[in-house]
C-alpha positions in Angstrom: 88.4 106.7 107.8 86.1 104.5 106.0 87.0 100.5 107.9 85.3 97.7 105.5 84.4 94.7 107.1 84.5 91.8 104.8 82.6 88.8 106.4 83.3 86.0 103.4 82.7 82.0 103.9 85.5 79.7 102.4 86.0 79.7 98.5 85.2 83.4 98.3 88.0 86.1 98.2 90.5 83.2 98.5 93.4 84.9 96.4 95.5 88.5 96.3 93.9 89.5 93.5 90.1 89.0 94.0 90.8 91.3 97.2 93.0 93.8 95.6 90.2 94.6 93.1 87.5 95.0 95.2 89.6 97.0 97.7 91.0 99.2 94.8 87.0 99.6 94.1 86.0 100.5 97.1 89.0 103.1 97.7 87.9 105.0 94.5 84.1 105.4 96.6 86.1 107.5 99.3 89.4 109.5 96.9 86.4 110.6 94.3 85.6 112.8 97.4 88.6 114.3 98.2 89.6 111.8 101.0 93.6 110.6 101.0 94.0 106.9 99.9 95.5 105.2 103.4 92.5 106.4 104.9 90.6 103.4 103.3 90.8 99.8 105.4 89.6 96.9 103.8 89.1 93.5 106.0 88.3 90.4 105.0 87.0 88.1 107.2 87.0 84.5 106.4 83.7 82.4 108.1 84.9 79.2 107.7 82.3 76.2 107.5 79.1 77.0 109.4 79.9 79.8 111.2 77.2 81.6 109.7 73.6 81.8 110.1 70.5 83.3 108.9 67.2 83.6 110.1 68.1 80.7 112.4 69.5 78.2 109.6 73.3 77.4 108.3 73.7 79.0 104.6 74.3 77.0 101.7 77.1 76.6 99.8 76.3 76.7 96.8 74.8 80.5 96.9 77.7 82.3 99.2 76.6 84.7 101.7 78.7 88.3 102.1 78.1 90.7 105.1 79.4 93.8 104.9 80.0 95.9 107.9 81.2 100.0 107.1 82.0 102.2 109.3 82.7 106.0 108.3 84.5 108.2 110.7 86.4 110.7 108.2 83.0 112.5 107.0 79.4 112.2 108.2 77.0 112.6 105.9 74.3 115.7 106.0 71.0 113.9 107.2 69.5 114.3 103.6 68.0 111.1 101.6 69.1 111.7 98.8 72.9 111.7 99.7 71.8 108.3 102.0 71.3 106.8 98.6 73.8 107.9 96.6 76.2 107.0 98.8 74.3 103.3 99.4 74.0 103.0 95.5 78.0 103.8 95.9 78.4 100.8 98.0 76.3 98.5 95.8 78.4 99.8 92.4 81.8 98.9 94.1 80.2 95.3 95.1 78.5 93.8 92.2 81.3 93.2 90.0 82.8 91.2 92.8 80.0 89.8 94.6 76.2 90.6 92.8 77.7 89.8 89.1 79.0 86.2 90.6 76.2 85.5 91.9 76.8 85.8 95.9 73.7 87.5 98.4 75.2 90.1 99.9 74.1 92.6 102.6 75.6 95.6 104.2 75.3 98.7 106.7 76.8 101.8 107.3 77.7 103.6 110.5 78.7 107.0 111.3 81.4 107.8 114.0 82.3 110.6 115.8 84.8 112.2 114.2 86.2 113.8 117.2 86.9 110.2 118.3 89.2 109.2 115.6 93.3 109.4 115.4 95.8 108.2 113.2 98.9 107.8 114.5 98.5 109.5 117.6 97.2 112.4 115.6 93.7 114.1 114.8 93.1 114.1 111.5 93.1 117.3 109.8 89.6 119.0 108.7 87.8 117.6 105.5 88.8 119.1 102.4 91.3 121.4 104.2 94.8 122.9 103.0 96.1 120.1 105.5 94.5 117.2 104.5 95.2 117.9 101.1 98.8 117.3 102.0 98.0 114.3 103.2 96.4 113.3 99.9 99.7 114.0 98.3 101.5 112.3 100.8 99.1 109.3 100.7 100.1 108.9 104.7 99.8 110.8 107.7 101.8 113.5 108.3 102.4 115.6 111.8 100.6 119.0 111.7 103.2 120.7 113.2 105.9 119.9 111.1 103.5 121.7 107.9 
């Protein structure tokens, strides 16, 4: 599962919609590789007043500050460069309408987790790009292995 960790100060992703189409952006990142929908979590964090700092001082608010914290458990991705900055160039293309292109700073990361360590409800995932998870693409949820 790709989990999306929002960190936003007040006046920033304030409404429905402003989340909705940057969480609709950031789902097409992950379903443009074969990965089922629901597998995407988007949160967003509100940092209300001066709860954030950088390099020791309290941000402005006139330039907003966005941190952006991803994990990805669903795939990890071959130790190549190339495919390091694709998928980073992926992150900034889904951001900069909403954040870059209104003129927010904005930083993120990316961590890999063990796969092995991951369950939906109660269940292991199936294989990447398998005939089971493929149902689950269709299904857009999870559904019990057994009952396949």
């Amino acid at each position: 599962m790709p989990l999306w960790l929002i960190f936003h100060p007040d006046g920033t992703f304030e409404d429905d919609a402003s989340k909705e189409a940057l969480s609709a952006d950031i789902t097409k990142i992950y379903t443009g590789v074969g990965l089922p929908a629901f597998y995407v979590v988007v949160n967003f964090i509100k940092m209300p007043g001066s709860t954030v700092w950088v390099g020791g001082k309290k941000l402005s608010k006139e330039k907003p500050f966005i941190r952006v914290a991803i994990e990805h458990i669903a795939v990890t991705l071959p130790n190549e460069d190339k495919v390091y900055q694709k998928t980073a160039n992926a992150v900034d293309a889904a951001l900069k309408p909403h954040v870059g292109d209104k003129g927010y700073d904005w930083e993120f990361h990316i961590d890999e987790t063990e796969r092995r360590l991951w369950k939906i409800n109660g269940m292991f995932p199936p294989a990447f790009k398998s005939e089971e998870e493929k149902i689950w693409v269709t299904e857009n949820r999870a559904v019990p292995l057994e009952k396949l």
